[in-house]
Backbone as CSV, one residue per row, in Angstrom:
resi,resn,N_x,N_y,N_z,CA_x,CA_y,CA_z,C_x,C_y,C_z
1,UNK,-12.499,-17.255,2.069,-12.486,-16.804,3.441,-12.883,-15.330,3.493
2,UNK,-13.737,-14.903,4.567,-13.881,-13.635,5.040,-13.103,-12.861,4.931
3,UNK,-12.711,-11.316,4.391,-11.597,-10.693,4.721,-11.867,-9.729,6.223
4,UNK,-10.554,-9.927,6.991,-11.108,-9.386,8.258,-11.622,-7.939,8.217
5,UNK,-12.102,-7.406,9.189,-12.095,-6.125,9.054,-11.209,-5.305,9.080
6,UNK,-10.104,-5.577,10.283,-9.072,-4.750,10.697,-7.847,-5.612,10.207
7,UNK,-6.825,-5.490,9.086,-5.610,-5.755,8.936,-4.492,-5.093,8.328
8,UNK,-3.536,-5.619,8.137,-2.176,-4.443,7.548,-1.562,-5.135,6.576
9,UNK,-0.605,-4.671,5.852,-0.176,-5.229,5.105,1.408,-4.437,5.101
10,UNK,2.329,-5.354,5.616,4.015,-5.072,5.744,3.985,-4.034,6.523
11,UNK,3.554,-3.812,7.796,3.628,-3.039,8.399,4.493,-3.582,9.739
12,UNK,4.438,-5.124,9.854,4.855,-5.503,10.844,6.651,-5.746,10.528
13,UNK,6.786,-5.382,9.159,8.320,-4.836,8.938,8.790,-4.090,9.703
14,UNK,8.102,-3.752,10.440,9.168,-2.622,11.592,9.893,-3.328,12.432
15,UNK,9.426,-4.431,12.887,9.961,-5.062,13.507,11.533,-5.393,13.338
16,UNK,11.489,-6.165,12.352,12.733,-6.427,11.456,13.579,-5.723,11.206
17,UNK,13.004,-4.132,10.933,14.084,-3.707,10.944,14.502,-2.899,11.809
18,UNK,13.524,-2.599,12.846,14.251,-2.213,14.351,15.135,-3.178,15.152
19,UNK,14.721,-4.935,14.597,16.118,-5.207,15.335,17.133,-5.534,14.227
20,UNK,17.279,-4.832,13.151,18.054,-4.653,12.511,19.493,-3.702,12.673
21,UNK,18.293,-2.832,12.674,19.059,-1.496,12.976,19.665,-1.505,14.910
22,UNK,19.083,-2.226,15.885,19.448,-2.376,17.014,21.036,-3.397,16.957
23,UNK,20.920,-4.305,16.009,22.042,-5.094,16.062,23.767,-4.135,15.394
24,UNK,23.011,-3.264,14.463,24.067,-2.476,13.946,24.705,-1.139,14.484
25,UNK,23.572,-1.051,15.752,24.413,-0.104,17.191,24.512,-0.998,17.776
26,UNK,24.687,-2.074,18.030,25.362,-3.334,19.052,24.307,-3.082,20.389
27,UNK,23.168,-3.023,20.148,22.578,-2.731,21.623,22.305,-4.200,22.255
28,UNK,22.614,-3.988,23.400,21.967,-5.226,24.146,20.822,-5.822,24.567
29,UNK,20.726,-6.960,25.322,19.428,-7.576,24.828,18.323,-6.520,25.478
30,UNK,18.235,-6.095,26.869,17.400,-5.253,27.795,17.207,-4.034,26.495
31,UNK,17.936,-3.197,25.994,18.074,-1.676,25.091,17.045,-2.690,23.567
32,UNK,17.637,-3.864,23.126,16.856,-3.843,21.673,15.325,-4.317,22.795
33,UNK,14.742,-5.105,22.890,13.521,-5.071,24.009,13.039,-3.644,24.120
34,UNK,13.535,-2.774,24.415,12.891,-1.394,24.719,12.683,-0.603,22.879
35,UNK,13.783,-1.091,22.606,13.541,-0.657,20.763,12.773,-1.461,20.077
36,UNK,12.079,-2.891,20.248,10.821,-3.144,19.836,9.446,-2.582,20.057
37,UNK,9.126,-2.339,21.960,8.206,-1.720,22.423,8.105,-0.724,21.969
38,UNK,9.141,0.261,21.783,8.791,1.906,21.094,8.368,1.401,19.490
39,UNK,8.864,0.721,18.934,8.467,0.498,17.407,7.116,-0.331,17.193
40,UNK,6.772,-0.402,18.723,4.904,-1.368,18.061,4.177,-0.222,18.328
41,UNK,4.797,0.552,19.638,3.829,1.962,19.430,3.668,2.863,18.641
42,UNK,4.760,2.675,17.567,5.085,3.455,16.313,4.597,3.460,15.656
43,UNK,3.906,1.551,15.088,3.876,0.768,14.462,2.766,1.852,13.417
44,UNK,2.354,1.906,12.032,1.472,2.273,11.354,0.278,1.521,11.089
45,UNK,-1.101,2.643,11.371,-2.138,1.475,11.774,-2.036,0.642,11.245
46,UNK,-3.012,-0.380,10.889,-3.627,-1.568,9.910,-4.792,-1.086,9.549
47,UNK,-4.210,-0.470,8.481,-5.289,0.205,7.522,-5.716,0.151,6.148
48,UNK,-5.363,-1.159,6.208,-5.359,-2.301,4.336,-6.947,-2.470,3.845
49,UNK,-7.392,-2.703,4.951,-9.152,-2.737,5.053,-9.481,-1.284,4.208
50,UNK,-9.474,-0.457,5.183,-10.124,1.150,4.974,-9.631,1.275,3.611
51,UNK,-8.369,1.067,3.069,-7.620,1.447,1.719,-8.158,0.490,0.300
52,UNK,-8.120,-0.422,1.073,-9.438,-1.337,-0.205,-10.787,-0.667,-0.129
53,UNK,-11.160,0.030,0.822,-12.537,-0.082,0.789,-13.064,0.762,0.177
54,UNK,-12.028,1.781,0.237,-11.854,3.407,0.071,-12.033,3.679,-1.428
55,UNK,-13.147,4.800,-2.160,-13.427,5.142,-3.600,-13.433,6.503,-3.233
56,UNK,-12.624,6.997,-3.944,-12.038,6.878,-4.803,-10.807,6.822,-4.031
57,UNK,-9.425,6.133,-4.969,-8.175,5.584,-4.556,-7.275,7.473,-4.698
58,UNK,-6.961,7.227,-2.594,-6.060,8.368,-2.283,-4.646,7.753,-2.871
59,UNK,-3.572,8.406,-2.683,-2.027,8.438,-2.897,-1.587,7.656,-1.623
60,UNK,-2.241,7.746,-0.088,-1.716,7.048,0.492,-2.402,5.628,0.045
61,UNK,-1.291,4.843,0.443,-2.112,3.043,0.136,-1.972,2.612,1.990
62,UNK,-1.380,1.546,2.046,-1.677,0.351,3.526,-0.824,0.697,4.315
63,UNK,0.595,1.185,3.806,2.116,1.471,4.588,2.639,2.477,4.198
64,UNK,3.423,2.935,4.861,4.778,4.033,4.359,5.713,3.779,4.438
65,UNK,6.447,2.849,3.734,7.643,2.437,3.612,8.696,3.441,4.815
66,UNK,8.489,4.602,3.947,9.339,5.766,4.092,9.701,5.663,5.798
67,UNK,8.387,5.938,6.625,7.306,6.020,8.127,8.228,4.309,8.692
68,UNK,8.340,3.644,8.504,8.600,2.548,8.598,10.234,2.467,9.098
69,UNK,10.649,3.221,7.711,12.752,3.076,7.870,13.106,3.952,9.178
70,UNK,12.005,4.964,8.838,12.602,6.575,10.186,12.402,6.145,11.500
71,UNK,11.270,4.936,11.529,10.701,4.564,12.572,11.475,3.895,13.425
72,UNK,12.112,2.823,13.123,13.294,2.281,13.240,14.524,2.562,13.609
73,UNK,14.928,3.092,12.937,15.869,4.071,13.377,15.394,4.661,14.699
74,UNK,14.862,5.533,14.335,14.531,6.669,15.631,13.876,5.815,16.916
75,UNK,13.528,4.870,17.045,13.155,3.524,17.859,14.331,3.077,18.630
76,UNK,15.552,2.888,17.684,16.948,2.081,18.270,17.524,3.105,18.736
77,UNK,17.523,3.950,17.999,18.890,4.816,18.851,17.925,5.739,19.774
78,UNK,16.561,5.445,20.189,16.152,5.827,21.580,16.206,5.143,22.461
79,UNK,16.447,3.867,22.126,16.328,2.915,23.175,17.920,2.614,23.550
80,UNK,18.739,3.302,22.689,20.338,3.428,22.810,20.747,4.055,23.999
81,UNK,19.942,5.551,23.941,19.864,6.635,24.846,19.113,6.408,26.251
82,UNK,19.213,4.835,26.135,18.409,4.513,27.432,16.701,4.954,27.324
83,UNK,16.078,5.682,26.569,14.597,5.662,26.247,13.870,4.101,26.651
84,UNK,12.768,4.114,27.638,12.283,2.628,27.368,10.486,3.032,26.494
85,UNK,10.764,1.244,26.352,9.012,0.931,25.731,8.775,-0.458,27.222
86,UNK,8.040,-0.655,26.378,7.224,-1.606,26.736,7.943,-3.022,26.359
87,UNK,8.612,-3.486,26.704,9.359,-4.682,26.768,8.917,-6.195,26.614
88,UNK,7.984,-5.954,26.922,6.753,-7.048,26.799,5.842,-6.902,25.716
89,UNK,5.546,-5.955,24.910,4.943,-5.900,23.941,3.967,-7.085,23.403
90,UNK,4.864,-7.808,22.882,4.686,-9.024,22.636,3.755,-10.384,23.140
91,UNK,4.032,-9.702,24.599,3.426,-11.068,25.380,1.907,-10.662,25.889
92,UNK,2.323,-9.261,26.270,0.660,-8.960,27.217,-0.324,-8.866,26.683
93,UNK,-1.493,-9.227,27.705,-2.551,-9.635,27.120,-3.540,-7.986,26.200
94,UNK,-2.760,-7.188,26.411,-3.418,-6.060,26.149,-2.050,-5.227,24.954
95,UNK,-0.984,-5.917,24.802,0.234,-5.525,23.428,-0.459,-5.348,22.280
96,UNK,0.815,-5.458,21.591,0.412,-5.394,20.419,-0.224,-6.181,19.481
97,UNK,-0.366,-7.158,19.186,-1.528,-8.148,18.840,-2.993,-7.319,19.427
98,UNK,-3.286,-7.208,20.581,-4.770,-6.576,20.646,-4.772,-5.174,20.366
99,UNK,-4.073,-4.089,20.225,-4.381,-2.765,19.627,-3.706,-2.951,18.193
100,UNK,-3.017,-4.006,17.594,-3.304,-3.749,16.166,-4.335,-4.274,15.750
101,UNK,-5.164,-5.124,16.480,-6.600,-6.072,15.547,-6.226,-7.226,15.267
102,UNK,-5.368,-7.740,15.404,-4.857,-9.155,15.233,-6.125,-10.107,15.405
103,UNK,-6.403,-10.996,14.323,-7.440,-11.827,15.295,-6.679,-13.388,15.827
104,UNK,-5.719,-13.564,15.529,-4.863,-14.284,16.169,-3.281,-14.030,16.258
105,UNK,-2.252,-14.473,17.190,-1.176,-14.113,17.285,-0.637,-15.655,17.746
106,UNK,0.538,-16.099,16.553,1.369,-16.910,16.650,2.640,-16.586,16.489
107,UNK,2.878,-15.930,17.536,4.472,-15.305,17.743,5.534,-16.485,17.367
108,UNK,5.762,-17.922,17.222,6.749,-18.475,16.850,6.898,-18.122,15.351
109,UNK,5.844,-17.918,14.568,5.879,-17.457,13.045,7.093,-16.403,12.766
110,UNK,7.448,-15.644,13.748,8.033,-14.104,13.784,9.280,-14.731,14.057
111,UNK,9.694,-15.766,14.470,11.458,-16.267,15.072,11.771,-17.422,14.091
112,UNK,10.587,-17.886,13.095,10.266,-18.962,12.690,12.088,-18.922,11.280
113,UNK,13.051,-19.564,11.261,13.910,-19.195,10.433,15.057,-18.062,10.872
114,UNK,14.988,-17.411,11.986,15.583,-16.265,12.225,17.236,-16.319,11.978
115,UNK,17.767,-15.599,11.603,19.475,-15.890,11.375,19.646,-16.391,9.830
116,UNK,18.510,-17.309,9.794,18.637,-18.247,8.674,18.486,-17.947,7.226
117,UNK,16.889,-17.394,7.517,16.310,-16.678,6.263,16.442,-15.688,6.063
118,UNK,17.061,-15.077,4.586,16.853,-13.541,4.777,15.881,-12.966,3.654
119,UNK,14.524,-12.648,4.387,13.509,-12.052,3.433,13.526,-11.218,2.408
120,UNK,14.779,-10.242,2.755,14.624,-9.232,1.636,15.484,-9.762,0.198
121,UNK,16.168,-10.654,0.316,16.654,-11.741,-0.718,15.684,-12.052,-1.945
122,UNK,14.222,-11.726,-1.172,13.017,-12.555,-2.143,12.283,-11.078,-2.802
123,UNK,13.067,-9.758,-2.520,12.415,-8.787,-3.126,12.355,-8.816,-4.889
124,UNK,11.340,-8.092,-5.089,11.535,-8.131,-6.875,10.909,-6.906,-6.928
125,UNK,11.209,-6.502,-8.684,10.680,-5.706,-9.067,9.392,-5.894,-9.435
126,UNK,8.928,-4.987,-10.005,7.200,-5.366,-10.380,7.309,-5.223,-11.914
127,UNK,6.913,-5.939,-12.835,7.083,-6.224,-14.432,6.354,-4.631,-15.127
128,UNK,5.289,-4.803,-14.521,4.026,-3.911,-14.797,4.057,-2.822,-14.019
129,UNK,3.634,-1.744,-14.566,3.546,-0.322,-13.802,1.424,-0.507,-13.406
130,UNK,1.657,-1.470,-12.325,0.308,-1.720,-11.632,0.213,-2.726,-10.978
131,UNK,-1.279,-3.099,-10.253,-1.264,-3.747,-9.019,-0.378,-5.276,-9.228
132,UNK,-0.113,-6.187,-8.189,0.760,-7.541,-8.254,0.087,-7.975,-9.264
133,UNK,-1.586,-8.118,-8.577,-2.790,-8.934,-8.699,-2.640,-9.419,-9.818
134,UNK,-2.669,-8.781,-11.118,-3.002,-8.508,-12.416,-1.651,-9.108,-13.436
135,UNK,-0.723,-8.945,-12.758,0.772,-9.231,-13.411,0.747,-10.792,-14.254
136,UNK,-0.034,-11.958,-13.658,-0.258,-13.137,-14.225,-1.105,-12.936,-15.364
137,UNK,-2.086,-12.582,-14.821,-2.915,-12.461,-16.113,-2.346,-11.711,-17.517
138,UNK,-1.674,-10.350,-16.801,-0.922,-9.951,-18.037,0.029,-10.578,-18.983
139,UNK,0.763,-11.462,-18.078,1.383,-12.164,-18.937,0.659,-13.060,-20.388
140,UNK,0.179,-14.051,-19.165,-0.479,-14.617,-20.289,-1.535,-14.203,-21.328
141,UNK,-2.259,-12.859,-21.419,-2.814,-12.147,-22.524,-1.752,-11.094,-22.959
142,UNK,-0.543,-11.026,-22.717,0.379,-10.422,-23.733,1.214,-11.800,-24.687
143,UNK,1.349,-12.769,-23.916,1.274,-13.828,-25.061,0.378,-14.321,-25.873
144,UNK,-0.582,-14.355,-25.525,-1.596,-14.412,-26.566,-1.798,-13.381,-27.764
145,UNK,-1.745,-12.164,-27.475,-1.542,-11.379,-28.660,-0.352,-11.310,-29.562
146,UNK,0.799,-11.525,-28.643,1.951,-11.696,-29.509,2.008,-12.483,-30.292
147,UNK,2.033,-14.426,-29.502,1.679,-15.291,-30.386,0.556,-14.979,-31.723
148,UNK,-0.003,-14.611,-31.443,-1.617,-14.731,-32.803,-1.563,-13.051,-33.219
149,UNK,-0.906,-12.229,-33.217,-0.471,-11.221,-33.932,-1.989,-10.260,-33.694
150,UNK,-2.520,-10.014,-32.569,-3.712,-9.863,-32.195,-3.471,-8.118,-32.337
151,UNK,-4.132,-7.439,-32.976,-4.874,-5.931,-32.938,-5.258,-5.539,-32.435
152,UNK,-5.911,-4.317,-31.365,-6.978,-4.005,-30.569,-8.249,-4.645,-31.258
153,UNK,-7.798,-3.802,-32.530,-9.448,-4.040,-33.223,-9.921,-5.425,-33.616
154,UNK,-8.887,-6.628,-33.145,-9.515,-7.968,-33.669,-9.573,-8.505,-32.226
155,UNK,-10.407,-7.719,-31.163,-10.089,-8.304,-29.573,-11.784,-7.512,-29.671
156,UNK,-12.957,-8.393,-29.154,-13.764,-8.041,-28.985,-14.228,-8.361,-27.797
157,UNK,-14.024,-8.902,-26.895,-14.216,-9.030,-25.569,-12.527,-9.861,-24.660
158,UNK,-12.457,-9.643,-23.484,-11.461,-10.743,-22.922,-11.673,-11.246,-21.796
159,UNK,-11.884,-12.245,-21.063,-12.415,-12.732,-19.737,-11.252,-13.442,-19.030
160,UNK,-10.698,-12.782,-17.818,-9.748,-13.151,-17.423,-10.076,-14.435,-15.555
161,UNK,-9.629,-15.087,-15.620,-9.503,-15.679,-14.230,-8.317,-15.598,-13.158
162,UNK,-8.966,-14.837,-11.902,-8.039,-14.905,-10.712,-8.742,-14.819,-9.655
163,UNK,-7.963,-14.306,-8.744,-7.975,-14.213,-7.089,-9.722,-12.560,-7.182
164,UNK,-10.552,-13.003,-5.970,-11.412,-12.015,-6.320,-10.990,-10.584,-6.149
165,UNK,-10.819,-9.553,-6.802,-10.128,-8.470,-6.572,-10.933,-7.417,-6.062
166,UNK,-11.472,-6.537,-5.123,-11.864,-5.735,-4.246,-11.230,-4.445,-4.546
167,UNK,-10.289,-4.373,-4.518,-9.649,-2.612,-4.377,-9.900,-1.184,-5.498
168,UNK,-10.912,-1.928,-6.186,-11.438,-0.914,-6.905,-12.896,-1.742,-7.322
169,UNK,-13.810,-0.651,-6.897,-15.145,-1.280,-7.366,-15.441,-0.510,-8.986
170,UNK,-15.069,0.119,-9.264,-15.289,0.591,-10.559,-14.078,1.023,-11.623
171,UNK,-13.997,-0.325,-12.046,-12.729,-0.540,-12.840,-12.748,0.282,-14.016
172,UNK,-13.660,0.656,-14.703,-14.173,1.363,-16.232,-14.100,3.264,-15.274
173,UNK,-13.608,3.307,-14.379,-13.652,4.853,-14.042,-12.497,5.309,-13.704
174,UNK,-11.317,5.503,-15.161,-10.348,5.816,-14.247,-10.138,7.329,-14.680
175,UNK,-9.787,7.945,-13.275,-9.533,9.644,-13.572,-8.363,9.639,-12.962
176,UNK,-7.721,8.916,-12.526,-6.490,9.530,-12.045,-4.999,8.052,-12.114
177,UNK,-3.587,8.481,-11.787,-3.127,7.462,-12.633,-3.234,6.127,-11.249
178,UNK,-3.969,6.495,-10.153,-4.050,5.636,-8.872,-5.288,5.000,-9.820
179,UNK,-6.315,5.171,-10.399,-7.195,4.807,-10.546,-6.326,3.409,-11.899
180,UNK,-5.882,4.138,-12.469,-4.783,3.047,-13.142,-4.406,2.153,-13.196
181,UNK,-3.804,2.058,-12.316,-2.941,0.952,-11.179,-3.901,0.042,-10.858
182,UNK,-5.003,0.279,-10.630,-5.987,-0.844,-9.855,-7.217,-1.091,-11.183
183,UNK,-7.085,-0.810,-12.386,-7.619,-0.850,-13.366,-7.548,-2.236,-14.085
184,UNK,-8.350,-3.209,-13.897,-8.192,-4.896,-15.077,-7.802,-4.282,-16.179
185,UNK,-9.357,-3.787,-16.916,-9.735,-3.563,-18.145,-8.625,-2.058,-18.996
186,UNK,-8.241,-1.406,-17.611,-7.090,-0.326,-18.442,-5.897,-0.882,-19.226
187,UNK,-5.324,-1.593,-18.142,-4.215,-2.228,-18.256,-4.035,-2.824,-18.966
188,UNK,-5.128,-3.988,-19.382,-5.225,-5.387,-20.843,-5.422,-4.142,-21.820
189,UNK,-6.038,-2.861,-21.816,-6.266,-1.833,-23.197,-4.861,-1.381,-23.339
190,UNK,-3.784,-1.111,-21.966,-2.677,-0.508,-22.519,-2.069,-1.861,-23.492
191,UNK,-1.746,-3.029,-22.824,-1.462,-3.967,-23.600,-1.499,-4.266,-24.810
192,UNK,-3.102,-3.889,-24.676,-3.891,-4.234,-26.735,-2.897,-3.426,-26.956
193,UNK,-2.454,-2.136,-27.367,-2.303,-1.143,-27.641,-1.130,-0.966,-27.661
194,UNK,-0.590,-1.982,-27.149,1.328,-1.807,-27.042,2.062,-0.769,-26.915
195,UNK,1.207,-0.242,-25.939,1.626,1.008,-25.129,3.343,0.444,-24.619
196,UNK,4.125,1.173,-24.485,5.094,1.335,-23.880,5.339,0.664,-22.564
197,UNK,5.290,-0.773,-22.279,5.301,-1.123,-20.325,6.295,-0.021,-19.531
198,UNK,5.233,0.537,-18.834,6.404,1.309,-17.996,5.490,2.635,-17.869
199,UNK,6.085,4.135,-17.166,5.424,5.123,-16.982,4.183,5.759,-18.189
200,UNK,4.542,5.088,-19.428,3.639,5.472,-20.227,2.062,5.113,-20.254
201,UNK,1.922,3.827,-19.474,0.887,3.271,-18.993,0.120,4.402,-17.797
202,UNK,0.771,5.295,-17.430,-0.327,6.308,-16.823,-0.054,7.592,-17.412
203,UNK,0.286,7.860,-18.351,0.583,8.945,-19.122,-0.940,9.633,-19.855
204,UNK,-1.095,11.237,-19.032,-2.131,11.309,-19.443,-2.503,11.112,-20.994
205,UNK,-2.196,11.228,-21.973,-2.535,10.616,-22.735,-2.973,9.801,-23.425
């Protein structure tokens, strides 16, 4: 499939946790409504596109976590203080779905489980000090060397299969430890190399 032009990635976490944080000042239904509307205007672009597209790789990536928690907050307890938004957000034909780029909006997806599921239950750590993408593959070519007692120097080529990866067009150029992170061929070399998993994998050295 096409990747769109305009999308985000966990940005629409604000949501969640503005009525998170709305349920834990007890606001009512009219006050959390006004603390969603302020938090889509908050919302941080959808800028996952531009950040893949982008060479060389800045420090900012798609979200700010950070931009996200304050947002929230400062969202509920304005809408505490009686502050309004836009209450409708959601529904109008001109909300949030059309100024984030949405190219479709199936708002039951967003209530889909509510009470029920709790997402952040499914958080994990990341194995690898680098992108998700790559984490499978690592596995299975760090078993392979382990199993067969493999050397750098007895590894003369390695051809890996996955998902098509975009976020770095020049994998063999890394100058910085962002360039790292989004590196195939670095990462399987820290491996050969039984580098240390962990911060040592961008260690200038």
């Amino acid at each position: 499939a096409k990747t769109p032009d305009v999308f985000g990635n966990s940005n629409e976490c604000i949501f969640g946790a503005t009525a998170g944080v709305s349920k834990l000042l007890e606001l009512g239904e009219k006050e959390l409504a006004h603390a969603l509307g302020i938090s889509a205007y908050l919302c941080p672009l959808p800028v996952c596109r531009d950040w893949e597209d982008a060479i060389p790789k800045s420090m900012i990536k798609y979200v700010s976590a950070g931009w996200i928690c304050q947002t929230s907050v400062t969202a509920s307890l304005l809408a505490k203080e009686g502050y309004t938004g836009n209450p409708h957000v959601f529904d109008g034909e001109y909300g949030f779905a059309r100024f984030y780029g949405a190219e479709r909006w199936t708002p039951e997806i967003i209530v889909d489980g509510l009470g029920e599921q709790w997402r952040f239950m499914e958080m994990a750590y990341k194995p690898y000090p680098c992108c998700r993408f790559f984490h499978a593959q690592l596995d299975a070519f760090i078993k392979i060397i382990e199993t067969n007692n493999l050397q750098p120097n007895d590894i003369e080529s390695v051809k890996t299969y996955a998902l098509p990866f975009v976020a770095n067009t020049a994998p063999y150029d890394v100058q910085t430890q962002v360039d790292a992170q989004f590196s195939l061929p670095y990462v399987f070399s820290a491996a050969a190399h039984r580098v240390k998993i962990g911060a040592a994998w961008q260690d200038w050295e």
